[in-house]
C-alpha positions in Angstrom: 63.6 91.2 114.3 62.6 94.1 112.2 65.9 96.0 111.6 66.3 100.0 112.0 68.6 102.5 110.2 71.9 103.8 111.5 70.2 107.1 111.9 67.1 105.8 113.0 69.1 103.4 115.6 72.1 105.8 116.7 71.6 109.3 115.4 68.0 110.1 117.0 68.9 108.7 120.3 72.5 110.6 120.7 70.2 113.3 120.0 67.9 113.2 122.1 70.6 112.6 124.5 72.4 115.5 123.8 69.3 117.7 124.0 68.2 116.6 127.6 71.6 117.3 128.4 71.7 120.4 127.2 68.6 121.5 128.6 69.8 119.7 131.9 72.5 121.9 131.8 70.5 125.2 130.8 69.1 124.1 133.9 71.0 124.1 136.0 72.9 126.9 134.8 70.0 129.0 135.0 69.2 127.9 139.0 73.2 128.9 139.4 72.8 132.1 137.8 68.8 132.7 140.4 70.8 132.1 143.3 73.3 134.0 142.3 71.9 137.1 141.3 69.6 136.4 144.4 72.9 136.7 146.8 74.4 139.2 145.2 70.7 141.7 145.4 70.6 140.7 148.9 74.3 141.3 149.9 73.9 144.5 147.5 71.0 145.9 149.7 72.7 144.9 153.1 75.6 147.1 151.5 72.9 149.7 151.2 71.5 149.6 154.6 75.2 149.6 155.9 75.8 152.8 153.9 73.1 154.3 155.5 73.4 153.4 158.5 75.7 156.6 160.3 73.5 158.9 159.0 70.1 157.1 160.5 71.8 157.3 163.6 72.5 161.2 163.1 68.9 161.5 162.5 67.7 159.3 165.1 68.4 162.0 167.5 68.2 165.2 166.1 65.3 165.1 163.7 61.7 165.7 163.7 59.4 162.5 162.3 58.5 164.9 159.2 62.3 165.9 159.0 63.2 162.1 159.1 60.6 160.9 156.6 61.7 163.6 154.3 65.2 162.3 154.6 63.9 158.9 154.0 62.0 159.3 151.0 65.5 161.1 149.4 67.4 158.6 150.6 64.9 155.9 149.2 65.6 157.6 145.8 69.6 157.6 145.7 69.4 153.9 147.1 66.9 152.9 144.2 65.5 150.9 147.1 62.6 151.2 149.6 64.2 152.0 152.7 61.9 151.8 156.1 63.4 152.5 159.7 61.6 150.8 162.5 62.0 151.1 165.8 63.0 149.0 168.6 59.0 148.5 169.5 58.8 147.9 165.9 56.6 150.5 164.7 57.8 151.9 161.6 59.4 155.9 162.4 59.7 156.1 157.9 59.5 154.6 154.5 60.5 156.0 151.6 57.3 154.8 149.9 54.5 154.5 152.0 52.9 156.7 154.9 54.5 155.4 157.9 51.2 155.8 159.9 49.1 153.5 157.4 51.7 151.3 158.0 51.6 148.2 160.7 53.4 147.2 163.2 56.8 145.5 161.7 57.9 143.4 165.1 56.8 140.4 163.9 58.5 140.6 160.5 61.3 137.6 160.4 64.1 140.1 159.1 63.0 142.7 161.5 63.5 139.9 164.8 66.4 139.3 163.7 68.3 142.5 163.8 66.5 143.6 166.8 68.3 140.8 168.4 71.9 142.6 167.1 72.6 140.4 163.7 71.5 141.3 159.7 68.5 139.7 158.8 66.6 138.7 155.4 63.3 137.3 154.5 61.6 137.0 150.9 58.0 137.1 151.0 55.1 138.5 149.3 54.2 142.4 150.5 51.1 143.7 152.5 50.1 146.4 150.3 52.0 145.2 146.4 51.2 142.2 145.9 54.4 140.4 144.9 57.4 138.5 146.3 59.9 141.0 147.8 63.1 140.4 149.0 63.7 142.7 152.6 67.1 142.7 154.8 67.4 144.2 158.3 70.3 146.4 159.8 70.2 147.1 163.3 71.2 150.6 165.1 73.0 149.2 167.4 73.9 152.5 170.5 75.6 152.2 173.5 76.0 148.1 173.2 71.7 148.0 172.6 69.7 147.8 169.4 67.8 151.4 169.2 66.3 150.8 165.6 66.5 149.2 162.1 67.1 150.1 158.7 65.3 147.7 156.1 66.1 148.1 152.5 63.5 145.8 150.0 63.6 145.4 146.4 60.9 143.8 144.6 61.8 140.0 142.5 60.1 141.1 139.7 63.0 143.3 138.8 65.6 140.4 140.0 63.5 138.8 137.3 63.8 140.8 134.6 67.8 140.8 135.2 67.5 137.1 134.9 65.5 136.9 132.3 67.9 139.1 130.7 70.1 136.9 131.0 68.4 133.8 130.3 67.1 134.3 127.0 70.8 135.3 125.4 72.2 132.3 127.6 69.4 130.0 125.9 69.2 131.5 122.5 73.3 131.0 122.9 72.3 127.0 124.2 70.2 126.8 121.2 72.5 127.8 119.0 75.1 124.9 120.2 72.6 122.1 119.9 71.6 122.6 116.7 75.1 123.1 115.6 75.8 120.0 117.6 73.2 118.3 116.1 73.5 119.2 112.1 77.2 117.8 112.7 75.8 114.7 114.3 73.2 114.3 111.3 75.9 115.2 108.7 79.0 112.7 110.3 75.9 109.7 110.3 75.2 110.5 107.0 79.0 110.8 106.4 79.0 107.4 107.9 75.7 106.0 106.1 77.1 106.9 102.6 80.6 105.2 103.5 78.1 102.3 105.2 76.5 102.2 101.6 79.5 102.3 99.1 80.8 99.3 101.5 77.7 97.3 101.5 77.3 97.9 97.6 80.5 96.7 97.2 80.0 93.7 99.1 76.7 92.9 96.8 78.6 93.5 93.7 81.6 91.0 95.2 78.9 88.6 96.1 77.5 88.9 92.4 80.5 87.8 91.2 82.0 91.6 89.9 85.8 91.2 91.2 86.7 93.5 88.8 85.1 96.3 91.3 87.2 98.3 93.9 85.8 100.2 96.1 87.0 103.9 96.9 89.0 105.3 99.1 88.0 107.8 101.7 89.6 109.8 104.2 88.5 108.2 107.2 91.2 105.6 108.3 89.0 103.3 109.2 87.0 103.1 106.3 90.1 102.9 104.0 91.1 100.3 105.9 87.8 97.9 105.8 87.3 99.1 102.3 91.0 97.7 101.1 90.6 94.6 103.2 87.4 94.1 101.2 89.3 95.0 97.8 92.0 92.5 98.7 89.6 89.8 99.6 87.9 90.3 96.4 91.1 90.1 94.5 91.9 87.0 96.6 88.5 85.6 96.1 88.6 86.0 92.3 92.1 84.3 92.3 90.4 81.3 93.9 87.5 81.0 92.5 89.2 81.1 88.8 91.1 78.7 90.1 88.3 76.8 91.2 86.7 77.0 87.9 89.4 76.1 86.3 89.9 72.6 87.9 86.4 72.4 88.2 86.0 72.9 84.4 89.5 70.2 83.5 87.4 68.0 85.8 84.4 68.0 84.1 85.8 68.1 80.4 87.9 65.1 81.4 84.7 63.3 82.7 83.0 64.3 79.9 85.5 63.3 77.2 85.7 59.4 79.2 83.8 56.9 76.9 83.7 55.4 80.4 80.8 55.9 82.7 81.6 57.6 85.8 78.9 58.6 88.7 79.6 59.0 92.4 76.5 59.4 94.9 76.7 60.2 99.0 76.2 57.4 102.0 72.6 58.2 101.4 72.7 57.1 98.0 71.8 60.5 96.5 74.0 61.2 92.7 76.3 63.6 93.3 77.7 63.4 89.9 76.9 61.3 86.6 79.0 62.1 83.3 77.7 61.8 79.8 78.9 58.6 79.2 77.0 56.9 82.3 73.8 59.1 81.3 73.9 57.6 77.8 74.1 54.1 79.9 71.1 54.9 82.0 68.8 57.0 79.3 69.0 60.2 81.5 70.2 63.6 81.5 73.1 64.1 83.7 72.0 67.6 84.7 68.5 65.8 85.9 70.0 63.0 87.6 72.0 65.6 89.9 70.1 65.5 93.3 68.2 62.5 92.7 68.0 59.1 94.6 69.8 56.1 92.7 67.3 54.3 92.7 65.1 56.9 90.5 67.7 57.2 88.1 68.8 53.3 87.6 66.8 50.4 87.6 69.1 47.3 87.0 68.9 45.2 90.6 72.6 44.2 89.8 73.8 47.2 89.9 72.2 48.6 92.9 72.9 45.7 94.8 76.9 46.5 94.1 76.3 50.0 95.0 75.2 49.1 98.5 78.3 46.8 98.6 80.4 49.3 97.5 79.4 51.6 100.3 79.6 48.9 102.6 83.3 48.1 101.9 86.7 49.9 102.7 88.5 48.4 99.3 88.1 48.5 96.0 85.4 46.5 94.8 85.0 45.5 91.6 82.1 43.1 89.6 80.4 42.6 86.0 76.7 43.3 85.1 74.2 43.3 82.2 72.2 46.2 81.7 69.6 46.8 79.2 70.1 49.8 76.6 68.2 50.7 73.4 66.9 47.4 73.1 70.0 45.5 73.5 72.3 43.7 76.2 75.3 45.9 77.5 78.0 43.6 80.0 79.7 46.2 81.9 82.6 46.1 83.7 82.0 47.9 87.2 84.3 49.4 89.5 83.6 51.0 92.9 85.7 53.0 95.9 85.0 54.7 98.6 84.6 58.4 98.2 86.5 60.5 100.6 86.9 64.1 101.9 90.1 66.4 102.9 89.7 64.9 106.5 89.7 60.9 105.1 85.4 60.9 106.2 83.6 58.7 103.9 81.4 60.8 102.1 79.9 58.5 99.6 81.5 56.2 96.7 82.0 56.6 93.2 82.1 53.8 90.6 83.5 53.7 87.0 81.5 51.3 84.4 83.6 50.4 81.3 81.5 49.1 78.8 82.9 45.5 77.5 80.2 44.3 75.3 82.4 44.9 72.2 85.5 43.1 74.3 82.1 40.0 75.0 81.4 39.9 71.3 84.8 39.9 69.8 85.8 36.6 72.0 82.3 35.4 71.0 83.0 35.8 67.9 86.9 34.6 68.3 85.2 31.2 70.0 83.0 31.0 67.5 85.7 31.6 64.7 88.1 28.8 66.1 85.3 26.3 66.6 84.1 26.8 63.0 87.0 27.0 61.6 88.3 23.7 63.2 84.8 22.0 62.6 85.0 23.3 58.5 88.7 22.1 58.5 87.9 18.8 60.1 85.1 17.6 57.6 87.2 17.4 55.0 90.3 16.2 56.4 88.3 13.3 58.3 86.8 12.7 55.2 90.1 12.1 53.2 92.0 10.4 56.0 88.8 8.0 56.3 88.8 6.8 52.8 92.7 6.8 52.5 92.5 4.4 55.8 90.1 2.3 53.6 92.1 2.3 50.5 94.9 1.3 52.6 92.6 -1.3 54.0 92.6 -3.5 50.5 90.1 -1.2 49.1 92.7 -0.7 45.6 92.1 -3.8 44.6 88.8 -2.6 43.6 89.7 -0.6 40.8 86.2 0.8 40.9 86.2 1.6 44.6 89.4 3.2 44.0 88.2 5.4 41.5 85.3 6.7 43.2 87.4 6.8 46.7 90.1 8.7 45.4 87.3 10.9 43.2 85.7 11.8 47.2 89.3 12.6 48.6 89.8 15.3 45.6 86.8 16.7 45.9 87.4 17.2 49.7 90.7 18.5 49.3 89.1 20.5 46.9 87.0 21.9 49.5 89.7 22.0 51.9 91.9 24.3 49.1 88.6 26.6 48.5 88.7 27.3 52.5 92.1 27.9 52.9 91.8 30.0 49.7 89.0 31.4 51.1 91.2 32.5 54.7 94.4 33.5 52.9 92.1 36.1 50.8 90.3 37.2 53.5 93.5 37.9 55.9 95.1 39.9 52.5 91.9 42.3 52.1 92.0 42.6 56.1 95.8 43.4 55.6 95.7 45.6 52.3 92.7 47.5 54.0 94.6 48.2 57.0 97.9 49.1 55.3 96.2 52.0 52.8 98.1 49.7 50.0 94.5 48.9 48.2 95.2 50.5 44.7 91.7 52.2 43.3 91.2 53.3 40.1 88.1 55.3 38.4 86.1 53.2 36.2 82.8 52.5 34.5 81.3 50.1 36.8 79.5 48.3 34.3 82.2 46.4 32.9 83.0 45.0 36.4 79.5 43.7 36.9 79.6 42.3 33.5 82.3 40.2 33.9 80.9 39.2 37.9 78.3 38.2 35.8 80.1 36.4 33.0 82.0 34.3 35.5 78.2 33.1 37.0 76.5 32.6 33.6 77.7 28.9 33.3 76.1 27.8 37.0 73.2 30.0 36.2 72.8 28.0 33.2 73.1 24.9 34.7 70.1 25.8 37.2 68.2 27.0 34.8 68.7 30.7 36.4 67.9 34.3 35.2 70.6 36.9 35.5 69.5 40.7 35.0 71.7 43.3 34.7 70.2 47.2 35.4 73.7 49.6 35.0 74.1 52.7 32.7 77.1 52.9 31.0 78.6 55.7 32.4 77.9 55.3 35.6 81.8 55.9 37.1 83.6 54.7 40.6 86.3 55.1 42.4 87.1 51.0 42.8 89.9 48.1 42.8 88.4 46.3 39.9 89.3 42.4 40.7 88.5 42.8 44.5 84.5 44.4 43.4 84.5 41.9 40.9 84.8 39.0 43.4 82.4 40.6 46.1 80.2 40.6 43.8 80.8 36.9 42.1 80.4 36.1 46.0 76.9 37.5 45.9 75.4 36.1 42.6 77.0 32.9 43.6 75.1 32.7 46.5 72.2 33.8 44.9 72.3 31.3 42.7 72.6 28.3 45.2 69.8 29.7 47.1 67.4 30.9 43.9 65.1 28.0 42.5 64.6 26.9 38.7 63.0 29.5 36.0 63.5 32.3 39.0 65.4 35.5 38.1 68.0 37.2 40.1 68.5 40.8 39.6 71.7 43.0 39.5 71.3 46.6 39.4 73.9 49.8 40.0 72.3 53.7 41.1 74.0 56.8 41.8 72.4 57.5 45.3 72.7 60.2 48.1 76.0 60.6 46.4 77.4 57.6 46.1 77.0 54.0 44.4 74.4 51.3 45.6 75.3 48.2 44.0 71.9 45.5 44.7 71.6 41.6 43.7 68.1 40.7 44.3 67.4 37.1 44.5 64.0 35.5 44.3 64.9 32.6 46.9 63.7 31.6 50.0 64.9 34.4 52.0 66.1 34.8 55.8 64.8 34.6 58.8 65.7 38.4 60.9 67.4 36.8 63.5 69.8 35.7 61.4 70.6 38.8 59.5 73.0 40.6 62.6 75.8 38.1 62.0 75.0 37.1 58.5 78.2 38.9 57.9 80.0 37.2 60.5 82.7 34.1 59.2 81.9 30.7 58.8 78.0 31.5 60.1 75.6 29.9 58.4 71.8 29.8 58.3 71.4 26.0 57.0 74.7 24.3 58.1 73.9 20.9 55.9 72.6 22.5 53.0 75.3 25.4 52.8 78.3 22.6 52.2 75.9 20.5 50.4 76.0 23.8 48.3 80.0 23.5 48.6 79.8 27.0 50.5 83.2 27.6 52.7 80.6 29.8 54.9 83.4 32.9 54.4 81.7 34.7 51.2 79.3 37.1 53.1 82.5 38.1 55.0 84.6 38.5 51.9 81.9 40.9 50.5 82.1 42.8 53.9 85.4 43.6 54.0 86.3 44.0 50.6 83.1 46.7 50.9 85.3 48.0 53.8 88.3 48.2 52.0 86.8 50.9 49.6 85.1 52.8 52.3 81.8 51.5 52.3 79.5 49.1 53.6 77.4 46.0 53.0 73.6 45.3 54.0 70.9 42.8 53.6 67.3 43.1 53.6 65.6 39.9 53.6 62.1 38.4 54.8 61.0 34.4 54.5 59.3 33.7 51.5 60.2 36.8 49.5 63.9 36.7 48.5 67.2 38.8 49.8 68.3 42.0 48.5 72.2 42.6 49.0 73.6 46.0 49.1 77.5 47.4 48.6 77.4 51.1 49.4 80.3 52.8 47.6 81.2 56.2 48.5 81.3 59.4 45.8 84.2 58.6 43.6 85.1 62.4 43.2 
């Protein structure tokens, strides 16, 4: 529908409006004012012929026809009218302005009938001789109870005309007048209206932009100061709301945001209505572009889809565990799922909370693992003693030479069994001591420590017929706890050694780098395969089980290193292919 403007729509009609009626009106008026004028000329020349009536009759009688046209025509004059007597025959006796014997014969003149038969009689008509609508009335001469003769008086309508017109023009001029006075009010109160119209509806598009800081003016119409401070309340009521509004809205979504748990929540139709950061880190996608979006285009794990539909499906809370793949690895999450309700308890969709447990998964892997290994490293040994203690107790001391060597394997198992517990008890003090704060560091040339790491290794270097190289400047300083760097890095060249073949050299070098200290052992052994480097750090884990206690390893020296590393706010890291040696490296931070 094509709209129309208020002045367009109201003011232009009510105009028109008042215009035919005003011309209705002048109308009317104007008719009135014909007839009346009309009557009054008519009743004014029946006056007239009345007047002259006693002296017609006077003249009747005692004048001559010359005598009585003379008296006409001066009559005629003081009446301003043309006065004709006729008689009762109806031949005209005068006239005060034509020859009475060029005129007709008047008997069959309507007025003329009429007062021939005793009563006043009028007719409008146009004249014989002047050509224009006259208006004639008839007196009779009424003598002795008979009509004798009749006085007509006749005035022409041109000069009822001109009276009217006379009339008429100040009466429409005066008309005119009004209506456009009427009508520049009616334009000015629309336009009064339009502009109060306008401030309203700009103030509404400003409130609908969001400007509650507007108010509109006041006016002096009641009305408009009324709608205009309902709309300055509602805008002062909306802005209250709506900053509360934002206000939730904004605790809402920091709180989502800030949750290291992923939360999304989607309608019956599946659609996301909502997907923090944390589940758009899970699922590789921008939470903004995920808004709007069908599940299944944002998520392609089958698990979890499948629990979404059961989710939606039940009235409790469900809850289940999944895998889901992200950046390459295995994530087991911990999902959750309700149904999503409104104000009016209508099930509008679900949400569902996913904690990531894969850290929870690998620390009781890793627990497992620890208890199993630990029991399986503690049971060797132990079997191994109570086994040839059994067989000494057996009769085997009578063998002074099986005695010997018997009693030689139970030391060197409880040897082993000493180096492991050792091995724990240091392990659970670094852990402790790293924990606490209470590891005491001191700043030191770092070449001295190496030096005596590599001092304590020289003699089973020697014995394999090993290289030890040493790369360090002098005064290359660190913030460190001597003993504890010392042994993480006896650990290292230890293992080095065991793993390095005969005439092969293994490397030790110290650099200041991206502002702190790299400390390397490069070995020249067999190397690692990659799988095996994640949880080469990991206790008791082992790449070659039967050769590492061949080697006498307690399988907890890597994870010495690592936490001792820890314990001075570094790190540890290997580098290591088959075929091409291992390169350990303990990151130190600055020592200023």
């Amino acid at each position: 529908m094509i709209s129309k403007s208020l002045v367009r729509q109201k003011f232009i009609p009510v105009a028109l409006v008042l215009f035919v009626a005003l011309g209705a009106v002048g109308w009317f008026s104007l008719n009135s004012l014909r007839d009346f004028i009309f009557q009054q000329s008519r009743d004014d020349l029946q006056v007239r012929a009345e007047l002259l009536r006693p002296q017609m009759m006077r003249l009747l009688t005692s004048s001559t026809p010359d005598n009585l046209q003379q008296v006409c025509l001066r009559l005629g004059r003081s009446a301003q009218a043309r006065i004709t007597l006729v008689a009762e025959d109806g031949s005209v006796l005068c006239d005060s302005q034509e020859d009475p014997s060029r005129l007709d014969n008047h008997g069959d003149r309507p007025e003329i009938r009429q007062a021939l038969k005793g009563a006043s009689g009028h007719d409008v008509r146009e004249g014989h001789y002047k050509k224009e609508n006259t208006l004639y009335v008839a007196v009779p001469l009424v003598t002795h109870d008979r009509v004798s003769a009749v006085i007509r008086a006749s005035l022409p309508l041109s000069s009822l005309g001109n009276t009217l017109d006379n009339l008429a023009w100040p009466l429409s001029f005066a008309g005119l007048l009004f209506a456009v006075f009427a009508g520049l009010m009616l334009f000015y109160f629309s336009r009064d209206v339009v502009r109060h119209v306008g401030q309203v509806k700009s103030g509404a598009e400003r409130f609908a932009e969001g400007d509650f800081s507007f108010r509109l003016p006041l006016t002096e119409i009641r009305e408009f100061d009324g709608l205009s401070q309902a709309l300055n309340n509602m805008a002062v009521q909306l802005d209250d709301r709506i900053r509360t509004i934002t206000e939730q809205r904004n605790e809402q979504e920091a709180i989502l945001t800030s949750m290291v748990e992923g939360v999304f929540a989607i309608d019956p139709d599946e659609i996301v209505i909502h997907l923090n950061q944390a589940a758009g880190r899970l699922f590789g996608i921008n939470p903004q572009q995920a808004q709007g979006k069908p599940l299944q285009a944002v998520v392609r794990n089958t698990q979890l889809l499948d629990f979404v539909k059961k989710a939606l499906d039940s009235r409790d809370l469900l809850e289940g565990e999944i895998e889901l793949s992200w950046e390459g690895q295995v994530r087991y999450l911990q999902t959750r799922g309700s149904i999503l309700r409104n104000t009016q308890n209508e099930s509008i969709g679900a949400v569902f909370v996913l904690y990531d447990v894969t850290r929870l998964r690998k620390l009781e892997t890793m627990r497992r693992d620890f208890v199993a290994n630990v029991s399986h490293e503690l049971k060797t040994p132990i079997t191994s003693i109570k086994g040839f203690v059994e067989t000494l107790l057996d009769g085997a001391l009578k063998s002074p030479e099986d005695t010997k060597r018997f009693l030689g394997i139970v030391s060197k198992q409880a040897e082993r069994l000493n180096a492991i517990i050792e091995d724990l008890l240091s392990l659970s003090r670094i852990e402790q001591d790293s924990e606490t704060s209470e590891i005491v560091t001191e700043k030191c040339r770092l070449r001295e420590v190496l030096e005596n790491a590599i001092n304590d290794c020289s003699p089973k270097a020697s014995e394999k017929d090993v290289f030890l190289n040493l790369d360090c400047e002098i005064k290359l300083m660190a913030r460190i706890n001597p003993p504890l760097l010392e042994e993480a890095v006896v650990n290292l060249v230890d293992n080095a050694i065991k793993y390095s073949d005969a005439q092969k050299h293994i490397h030790i070098e110290a650099v200041h780098q991206n502002g702190g200290v790299t400390i390397r052992v490069k070995d020249q052994g067999r190397g690692i395969d990659v799988h095996h480097l994640p949880r080469l750090f990991e206790r008791f884990y082992r790449v070659d089980k039967a050769r590492s206690r061949q080697m006498g390893g307690t399988g907890l020296g890597l994870a010495i290193v690592k936490h001792i590393a820890q314990a001075h706010g570094g790190s540890v890291e290997v580098e290591s292919h088959p075929g091409t040696g291992s390169v350990f490296s303990i990151h130190l931070p600055d020592s200023e």
